[in-house]
VMD Tcl script that draws the C-alpha trace (Angstrom):
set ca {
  {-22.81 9.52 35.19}
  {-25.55 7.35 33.48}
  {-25.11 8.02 29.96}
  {-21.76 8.83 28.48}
  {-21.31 9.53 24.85}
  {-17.49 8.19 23.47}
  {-16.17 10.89 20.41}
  {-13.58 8.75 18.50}
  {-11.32 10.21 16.98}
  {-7.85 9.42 15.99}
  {-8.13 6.41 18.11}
  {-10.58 3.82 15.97}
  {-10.33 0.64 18.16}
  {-11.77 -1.28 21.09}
  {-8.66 -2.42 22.88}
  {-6.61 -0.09 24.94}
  {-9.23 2.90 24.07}
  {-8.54 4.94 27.34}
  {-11.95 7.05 27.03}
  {-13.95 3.94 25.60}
  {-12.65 1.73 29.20}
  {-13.30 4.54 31.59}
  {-16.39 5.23 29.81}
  {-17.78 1.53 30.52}
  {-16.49 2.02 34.10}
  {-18.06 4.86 35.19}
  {-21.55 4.85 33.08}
  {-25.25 2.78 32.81}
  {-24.96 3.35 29.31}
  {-22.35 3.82 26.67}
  {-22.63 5.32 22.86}
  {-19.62 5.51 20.24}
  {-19.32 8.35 17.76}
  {-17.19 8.86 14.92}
  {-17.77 12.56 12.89}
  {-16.07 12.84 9.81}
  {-14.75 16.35 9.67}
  {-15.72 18.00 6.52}
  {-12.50 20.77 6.98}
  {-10.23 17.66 6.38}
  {-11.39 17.55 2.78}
  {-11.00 21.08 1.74}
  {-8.18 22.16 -0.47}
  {-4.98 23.52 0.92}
  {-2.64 26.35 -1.00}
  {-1.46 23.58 -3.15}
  {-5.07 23.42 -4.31}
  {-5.27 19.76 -3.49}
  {-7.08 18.32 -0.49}
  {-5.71 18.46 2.74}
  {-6.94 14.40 3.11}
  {-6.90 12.41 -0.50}
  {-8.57 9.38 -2.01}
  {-5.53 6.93 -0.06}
  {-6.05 8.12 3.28}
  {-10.00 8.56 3.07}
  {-9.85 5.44 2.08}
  {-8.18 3.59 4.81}
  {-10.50 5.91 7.19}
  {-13.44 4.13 5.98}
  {-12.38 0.86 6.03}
  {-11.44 1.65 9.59}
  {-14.81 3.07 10.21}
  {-16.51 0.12 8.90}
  {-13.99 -2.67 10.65}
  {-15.43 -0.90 14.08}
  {-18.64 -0.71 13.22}
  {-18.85 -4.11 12.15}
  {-17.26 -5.00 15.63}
  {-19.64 -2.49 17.95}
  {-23.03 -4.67 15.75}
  {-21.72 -8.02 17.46}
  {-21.46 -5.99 20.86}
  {-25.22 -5.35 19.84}
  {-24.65 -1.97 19.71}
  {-23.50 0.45 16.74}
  {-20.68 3.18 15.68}
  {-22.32 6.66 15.58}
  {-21.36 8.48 11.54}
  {-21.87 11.87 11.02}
  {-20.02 13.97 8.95}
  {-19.37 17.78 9.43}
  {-18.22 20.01 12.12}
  {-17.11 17.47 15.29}
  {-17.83 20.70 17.55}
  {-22.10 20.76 16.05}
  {-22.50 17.01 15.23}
  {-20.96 15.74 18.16}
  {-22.68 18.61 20.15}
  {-26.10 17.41 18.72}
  {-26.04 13.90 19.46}
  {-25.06 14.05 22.95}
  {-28.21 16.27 23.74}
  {-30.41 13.93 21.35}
  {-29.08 11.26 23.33}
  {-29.24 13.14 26.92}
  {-26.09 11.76 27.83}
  {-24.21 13.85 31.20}
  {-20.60 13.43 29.64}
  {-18.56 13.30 26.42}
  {-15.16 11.39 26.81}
  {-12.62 11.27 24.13}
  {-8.73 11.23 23.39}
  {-6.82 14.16 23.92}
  {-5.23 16.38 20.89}
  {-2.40 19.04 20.84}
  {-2.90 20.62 17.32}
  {-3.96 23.80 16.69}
  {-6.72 23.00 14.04}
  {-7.82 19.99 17.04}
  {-7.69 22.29 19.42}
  {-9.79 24.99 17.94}
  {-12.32 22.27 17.76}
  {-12.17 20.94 21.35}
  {-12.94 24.47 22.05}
  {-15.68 24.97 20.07}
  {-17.02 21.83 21.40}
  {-17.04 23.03 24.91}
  {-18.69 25.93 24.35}
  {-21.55 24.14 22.85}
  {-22.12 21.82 25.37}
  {-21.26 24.52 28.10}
  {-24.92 25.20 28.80}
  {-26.65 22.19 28.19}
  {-24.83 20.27 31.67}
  {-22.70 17.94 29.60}
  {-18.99 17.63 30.59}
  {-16.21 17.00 28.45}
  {-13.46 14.81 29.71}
  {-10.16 14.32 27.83}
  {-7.54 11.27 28.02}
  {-4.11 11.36 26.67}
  {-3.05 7.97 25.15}
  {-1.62 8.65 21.46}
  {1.99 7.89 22.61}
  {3.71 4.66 24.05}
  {4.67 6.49 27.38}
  {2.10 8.36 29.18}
  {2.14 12.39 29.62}
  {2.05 12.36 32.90}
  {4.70 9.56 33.35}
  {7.36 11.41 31.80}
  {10.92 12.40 33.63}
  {10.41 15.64 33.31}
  {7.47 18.40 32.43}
  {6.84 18.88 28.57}
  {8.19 22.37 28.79}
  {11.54 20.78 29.78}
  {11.80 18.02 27.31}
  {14.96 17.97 25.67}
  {14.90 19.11 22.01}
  {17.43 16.02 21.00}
  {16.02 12.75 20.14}
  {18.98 10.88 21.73}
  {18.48 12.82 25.27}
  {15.11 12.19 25.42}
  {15.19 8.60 24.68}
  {18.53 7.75 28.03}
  {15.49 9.51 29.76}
  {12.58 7.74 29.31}
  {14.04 4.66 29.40}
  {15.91 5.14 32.19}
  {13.52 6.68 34.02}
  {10.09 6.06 33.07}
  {7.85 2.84 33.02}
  {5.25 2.21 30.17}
  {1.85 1.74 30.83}
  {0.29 -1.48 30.47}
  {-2.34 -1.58 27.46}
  {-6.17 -2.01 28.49}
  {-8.00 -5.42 27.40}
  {-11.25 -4.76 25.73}
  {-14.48 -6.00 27.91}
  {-17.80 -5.16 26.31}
  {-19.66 -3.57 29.59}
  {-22.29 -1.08 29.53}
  {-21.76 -0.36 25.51}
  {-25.77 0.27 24.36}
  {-28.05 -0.27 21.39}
  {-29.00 3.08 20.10}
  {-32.61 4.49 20.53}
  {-34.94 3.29 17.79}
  {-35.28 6.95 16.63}
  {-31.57 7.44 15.78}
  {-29.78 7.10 12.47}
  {-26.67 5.73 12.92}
  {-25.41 7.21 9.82}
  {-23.87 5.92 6.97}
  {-20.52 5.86 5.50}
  {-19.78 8.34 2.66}
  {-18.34 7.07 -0.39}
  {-15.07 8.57 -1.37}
  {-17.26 10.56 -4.38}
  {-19.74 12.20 -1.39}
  {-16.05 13.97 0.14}
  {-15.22 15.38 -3.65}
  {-12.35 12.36 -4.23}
  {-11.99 10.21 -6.50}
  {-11.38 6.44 -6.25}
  {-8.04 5.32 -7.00}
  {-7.68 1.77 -8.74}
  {-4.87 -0.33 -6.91}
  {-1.73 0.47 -8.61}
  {-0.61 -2.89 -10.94}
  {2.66 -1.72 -9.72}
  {1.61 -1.97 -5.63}
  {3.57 -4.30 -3.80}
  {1.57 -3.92 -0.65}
  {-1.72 -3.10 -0.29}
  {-3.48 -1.14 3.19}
  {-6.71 -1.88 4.47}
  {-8.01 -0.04 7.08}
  {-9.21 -1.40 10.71}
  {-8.18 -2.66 13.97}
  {-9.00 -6.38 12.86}
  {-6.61 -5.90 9.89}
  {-3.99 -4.07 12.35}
  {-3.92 -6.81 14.96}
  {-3.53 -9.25 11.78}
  {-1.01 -7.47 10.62}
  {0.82 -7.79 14.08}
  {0.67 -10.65 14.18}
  {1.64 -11.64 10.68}
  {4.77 -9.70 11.36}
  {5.81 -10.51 14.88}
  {4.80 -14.84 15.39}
  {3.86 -16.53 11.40}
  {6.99 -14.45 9.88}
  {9.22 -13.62 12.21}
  {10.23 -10.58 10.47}
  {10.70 -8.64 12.94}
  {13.75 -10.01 13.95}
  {15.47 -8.75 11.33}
  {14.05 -5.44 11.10}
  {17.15 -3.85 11.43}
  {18.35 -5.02 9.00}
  {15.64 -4.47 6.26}
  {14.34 -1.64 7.62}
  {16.48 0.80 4.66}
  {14.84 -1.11 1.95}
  {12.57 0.28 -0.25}
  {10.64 -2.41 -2.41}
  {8.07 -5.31 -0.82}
  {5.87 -5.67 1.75}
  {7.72 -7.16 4.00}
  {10.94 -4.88 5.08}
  {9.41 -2.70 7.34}
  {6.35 -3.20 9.84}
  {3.86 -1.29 7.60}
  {2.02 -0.31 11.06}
  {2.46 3.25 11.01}
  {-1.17 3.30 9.11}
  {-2.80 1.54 11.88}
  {-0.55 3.97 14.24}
  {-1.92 7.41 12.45}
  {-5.67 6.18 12.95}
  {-5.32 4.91 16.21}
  {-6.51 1.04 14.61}
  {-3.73 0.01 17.09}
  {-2.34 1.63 19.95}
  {1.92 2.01 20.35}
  {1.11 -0.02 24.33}
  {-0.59 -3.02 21.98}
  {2.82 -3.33 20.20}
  {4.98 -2.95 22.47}
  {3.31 -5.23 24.90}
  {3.52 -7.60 21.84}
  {6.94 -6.79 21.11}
  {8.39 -7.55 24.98}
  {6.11 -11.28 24.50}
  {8.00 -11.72 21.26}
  {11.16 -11.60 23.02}
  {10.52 -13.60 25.96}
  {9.28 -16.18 24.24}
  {11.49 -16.16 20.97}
  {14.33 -14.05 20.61}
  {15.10 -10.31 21.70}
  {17.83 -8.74 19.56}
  {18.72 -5.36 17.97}
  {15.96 -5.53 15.80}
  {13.16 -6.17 18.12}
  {14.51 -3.07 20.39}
  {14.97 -0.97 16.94}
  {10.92 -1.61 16.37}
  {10.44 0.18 19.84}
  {13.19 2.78 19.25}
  {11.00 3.88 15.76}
  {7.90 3.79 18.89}
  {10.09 6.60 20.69}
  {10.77 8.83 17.84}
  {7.33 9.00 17.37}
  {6.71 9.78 20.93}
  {9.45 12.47 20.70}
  {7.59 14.05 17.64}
  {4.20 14.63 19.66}
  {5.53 15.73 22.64}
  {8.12 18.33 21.18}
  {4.98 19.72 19.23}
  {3.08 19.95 22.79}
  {6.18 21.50 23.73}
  {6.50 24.33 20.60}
  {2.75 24.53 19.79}
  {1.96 26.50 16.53}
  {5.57 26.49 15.83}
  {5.19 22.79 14.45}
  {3.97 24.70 11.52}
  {6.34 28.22 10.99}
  {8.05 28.13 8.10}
  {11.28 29.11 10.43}
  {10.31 25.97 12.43}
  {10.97 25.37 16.15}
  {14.37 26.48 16.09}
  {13.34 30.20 14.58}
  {15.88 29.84 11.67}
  {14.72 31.88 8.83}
  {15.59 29.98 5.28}
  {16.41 31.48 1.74}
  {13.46 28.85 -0.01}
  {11.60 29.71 -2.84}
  {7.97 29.00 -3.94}
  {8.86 27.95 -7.01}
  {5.21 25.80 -8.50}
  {6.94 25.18 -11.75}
  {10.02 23.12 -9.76}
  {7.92 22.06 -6.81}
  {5.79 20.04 -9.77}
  {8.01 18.13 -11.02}
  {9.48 16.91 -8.09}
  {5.68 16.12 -6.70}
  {4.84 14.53 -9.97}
  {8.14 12.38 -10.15}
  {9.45 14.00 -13.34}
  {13.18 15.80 -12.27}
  {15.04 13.83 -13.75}
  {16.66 12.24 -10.95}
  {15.45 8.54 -11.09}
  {15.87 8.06 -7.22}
  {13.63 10.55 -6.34}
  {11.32 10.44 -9.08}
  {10.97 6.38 -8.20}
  {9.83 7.35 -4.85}
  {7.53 10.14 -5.93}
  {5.90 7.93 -8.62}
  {5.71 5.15 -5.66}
  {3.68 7.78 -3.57}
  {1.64 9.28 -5.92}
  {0.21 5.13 -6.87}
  {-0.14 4.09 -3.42}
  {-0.01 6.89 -0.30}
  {3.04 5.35 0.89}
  {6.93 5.96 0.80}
  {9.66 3.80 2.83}
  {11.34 5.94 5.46}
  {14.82 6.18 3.83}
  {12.75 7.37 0.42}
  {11.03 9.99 2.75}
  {14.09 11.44 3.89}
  {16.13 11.63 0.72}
  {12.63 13.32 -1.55}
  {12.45 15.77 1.63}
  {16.26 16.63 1.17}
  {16.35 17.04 -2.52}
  {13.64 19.31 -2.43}
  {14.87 21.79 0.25}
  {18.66 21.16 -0.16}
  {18.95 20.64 -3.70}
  {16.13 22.47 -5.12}
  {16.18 25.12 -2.46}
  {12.28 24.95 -2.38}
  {9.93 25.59 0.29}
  {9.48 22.37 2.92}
  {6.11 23.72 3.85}
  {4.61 23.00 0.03}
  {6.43 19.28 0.82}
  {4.67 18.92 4.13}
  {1.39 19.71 2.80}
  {1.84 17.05 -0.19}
  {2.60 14.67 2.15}
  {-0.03 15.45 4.24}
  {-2.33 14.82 1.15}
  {-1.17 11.71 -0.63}
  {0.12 9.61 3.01}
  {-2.36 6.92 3.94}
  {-0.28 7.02 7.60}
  {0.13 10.98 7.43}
  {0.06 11.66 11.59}
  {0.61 15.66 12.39}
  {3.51 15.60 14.45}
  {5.68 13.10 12.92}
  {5.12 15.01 9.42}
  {5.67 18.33 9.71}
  {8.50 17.19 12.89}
  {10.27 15.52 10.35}
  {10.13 18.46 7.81}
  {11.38 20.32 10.08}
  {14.05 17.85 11.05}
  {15.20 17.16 7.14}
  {15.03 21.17 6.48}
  {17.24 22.40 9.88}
  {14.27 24.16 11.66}
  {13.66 21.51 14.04}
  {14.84 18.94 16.05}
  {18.31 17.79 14.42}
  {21.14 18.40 16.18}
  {23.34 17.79 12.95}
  {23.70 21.45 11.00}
  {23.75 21.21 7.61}
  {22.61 17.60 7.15}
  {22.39 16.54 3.32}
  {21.96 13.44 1.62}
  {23.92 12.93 -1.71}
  {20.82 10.90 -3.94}
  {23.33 9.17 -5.90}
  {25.19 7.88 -3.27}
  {22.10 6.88 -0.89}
  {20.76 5.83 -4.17}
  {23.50 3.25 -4.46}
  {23.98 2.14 -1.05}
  {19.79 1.60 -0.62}
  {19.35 0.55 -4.21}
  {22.49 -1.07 -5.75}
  {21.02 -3.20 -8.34}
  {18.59 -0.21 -9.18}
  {15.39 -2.68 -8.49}
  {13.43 0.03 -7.47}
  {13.96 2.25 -9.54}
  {13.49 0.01 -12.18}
  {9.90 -1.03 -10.90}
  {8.53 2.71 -10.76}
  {10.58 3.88 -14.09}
  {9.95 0.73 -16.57}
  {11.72 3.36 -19.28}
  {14.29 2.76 -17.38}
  {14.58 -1.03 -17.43}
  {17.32 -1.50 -19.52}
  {20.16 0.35 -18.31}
  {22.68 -0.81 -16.25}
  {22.41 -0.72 -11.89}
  {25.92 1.54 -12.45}
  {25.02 4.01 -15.06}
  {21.12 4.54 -13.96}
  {22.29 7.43 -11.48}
  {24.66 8.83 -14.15}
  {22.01 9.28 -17.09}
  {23.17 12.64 -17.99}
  {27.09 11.90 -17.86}
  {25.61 8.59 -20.82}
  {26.16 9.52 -24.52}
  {23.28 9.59 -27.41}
  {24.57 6.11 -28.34}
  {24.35 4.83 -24.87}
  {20.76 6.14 -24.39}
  {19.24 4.58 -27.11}
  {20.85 1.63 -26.96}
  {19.33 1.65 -23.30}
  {16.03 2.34 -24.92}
  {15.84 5.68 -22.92}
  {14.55 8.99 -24.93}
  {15.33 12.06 -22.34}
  {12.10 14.51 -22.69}
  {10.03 11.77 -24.21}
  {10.00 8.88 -22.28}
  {12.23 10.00 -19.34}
  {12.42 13.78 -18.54}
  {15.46 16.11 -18.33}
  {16.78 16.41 -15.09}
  {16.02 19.44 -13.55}
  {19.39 20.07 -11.77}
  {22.62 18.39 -11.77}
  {23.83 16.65 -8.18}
  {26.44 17.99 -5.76}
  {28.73 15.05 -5.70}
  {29.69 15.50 -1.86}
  {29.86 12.88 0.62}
  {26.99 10.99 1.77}
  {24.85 11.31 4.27}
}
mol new
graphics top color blue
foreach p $ca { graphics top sphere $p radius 0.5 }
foreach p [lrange $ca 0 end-1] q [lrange $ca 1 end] { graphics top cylinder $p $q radius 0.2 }
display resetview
């Protein structure tokens, strides 16, 4: 092929871009595109958009970081925003190219749009040619075929790494990538107002703030791996809930594609070799497998990522109640562990994992509501929402999908003690709060009239009623 037009999608980087490397291989000439689907902005049955201000943010950043990087190539990223299967469609005619190559999706609403794609293009002569590379081990490397894979996380994992070898991640080489014809608009970047959002100013209460782009993920890589070291203890923080600093904060760069899992990892397995290799530095990887193990079980089930009886076909007695759902989405039940964690979303599209999991529970286990309605919120407010790990984990938390454990339920006070002993968090996201003790804050409704004022704490004024009153069972 001479001319080859590159569709980016959830894969906005130069290094280890599969179709990007092949593309330079195999053509004269070489264009990048980016469209900006308009469907990802409409509103969903919660009436809110299916992407919001956090996420749309971080997806122009990263649009911008790789444009900025394509210019000093002396070429240019491609923006057009729309349908991918008629703006895509156009500009490889406009731009007479023989083949479109681009990552490979498993979705249904991704799918649909591949389709549509190739039946655009089907009688102009342009090919279409698809490359898997969203996971750290390859498709067509795995121990087994997709149908097979085992539906337990633990399985699957003595498998691959027994069995399979990971790929190693492609260096980026600037070969063949060309200016674009003097009568072509590269487009420009819509401002968050142009997709109907509204900017959000950075939370005062924000103790890490995302910015979107491969440059900012390989900085954050290495921030995390060689000036901090931090990731040899990321077992051990990795339950926390407040700072920048206890987790990797990569799963952004992960959901966009700024980074690839192979760049990590390949980072990772230096780390060790040249400075330690411990628990923690495998546990980063292990995190790297679940993820993995979320894509491919949704090749494996297809549409049933999203049945409300999940993979496993269990029908559940949840309600749609909006009144409850609410209140738990706007951080007002009461409960100040969950509400904490709500309130921490709704200010900055993100949530630690061990605040994910326990806001999940509550609201299926405790409040008996629907986990669809908390899939789609999440899918809204998460700056690193990814498909499969979302709605997988849903399913996981609500007993449709892939846990092995029936019946798994977290107690919030206890996991609220254990994860938040001196209350810090809570106390950051609930400042009416801030004055009563780390040992009664889980226990507000058991604390007398004296006790609450004391504490400064007016229930249904400055603190809400709790909506439901705990199970006091055994942790999870």
């Amino acid at each position: 092929m001479k001319k080859i037009l590159v569709w980016l999608r959830n894969d906005l980087r130069l290094h280890d871009n599969i179709p990007l490397h092949e593309a330079m291989q195999k053509a004269e000439k070489v264009w990048v595109a980016h469209c900006i689907e308009s469907r990802l902005f409409a509103k969903n049955q919660l009436d809110i958009p299916k992407t919001g201000a956090f996420r749309a943010k971080f997806l122009l950043e990263s649009l911008l970081d790789l444009r900025l990087q394509l210019r000093k190539q002396g070429s240019d990223l491609i923006i057009r925003f729309g349908k991918p299967e008629t703006e895509i469609a156009k500009m490889a005619e406009i731009l007479q190219v023989e083949g479109i190559f681009t990552s490979k999706e498993i979705t249904q609403e991704e799918l649909a749009t591949e389709e549509a794609l190739e039946k655009n293009i089907s009688s102009k002569g342009i090919k279409i040619e698809y490359f898997w590379q969203a996971t750290l081990f390859h498709i067509n490397d795995l121990p087994f075929p997709v149908c097979k894979l085992p539906d337990v996380f633990t399985d699957f994992r003595k498998a691959v790494e027994k069995y399979a070898e990971i790929r190693k991640p492609l260096a980026f080489t600037c070969k063949n990538i060309a200016p674009l014809p003097e009568n072509l608009f590269a487009g420009n970047l819509p401002t968050l107002k142009e997709l109907g959002l509204e900017e959000k100013a950075t939370s005062p209460q924000a103790t890490f703030t995302f910015k979107g782009g491969e440059s900012e993920a390989l900085k954050r890589l290495n921030y995390y791996l060689w000036e901090s070291d931090l990731i040899a203890s990321y077992k051990k923080t990795r339950n926390e809930l407040l700072g920048k600093d206890y987790s990797s904060k990569f799963s952004p760069y992960l959901a966009f594609g700024c980074i690839s899992p192979r760049q990590i990892w390949q980072e990772v397995k230096k780390y060790e070799k040249e400075r330690i290799a411990n628990e923690s530095t495998y546990w980063l990887i292990f995190e790297l497998l679940w993820r993995d193990f979320f894509r491919f079980t949704a090749k494996k089930y297809g549409n049933r990522l999203f049945y409300p009886s999940g993979f496993k076909g269990e029908k559940l007695a949840l309600l749609k109640n909006s009144e409850t759902f609410w209140k738990w989405a706007k951080g007002e039940t009461g409960i100040p562990f969950i509400d904490a964690n709500m309130r921490e979303l709704n200010a900055t599209g993100f949530m630690s994992n061990r605040g994910r999991q326990n806001v999940a529970s509550f609201l299926v286990k405790d409040l008996k509501t629907h986990w669809i309605w908390g899939a789609m919120y999440f899918e809204s407010l998460l700056i690193d929402y990814d498909v499969c790990s979302n709605w997988g984990n849903w399913q996981y938390v609500a007993g449709v999908g892939n846990d092995p454990r029936e019946n798994r339920y977290f107690n919030i006070i206890s996991q609220a003690e254990r994860y938040d002993s001196q209350a810090e968090f809570i106390k950051h996201w609930l400042p009416a709060l801030q004055n009563v003790p780390a040992k009664k804050i889980n226990h507000l409704d058991e604390l007398s009239a004296k006790e609450l004022a004391e504490y400064g704490v007016k229930i249904g004024s400055n603190y809400p009623k709790n909506i439901i009153k705990l199970k006091q069972t055994q942790a999870s």
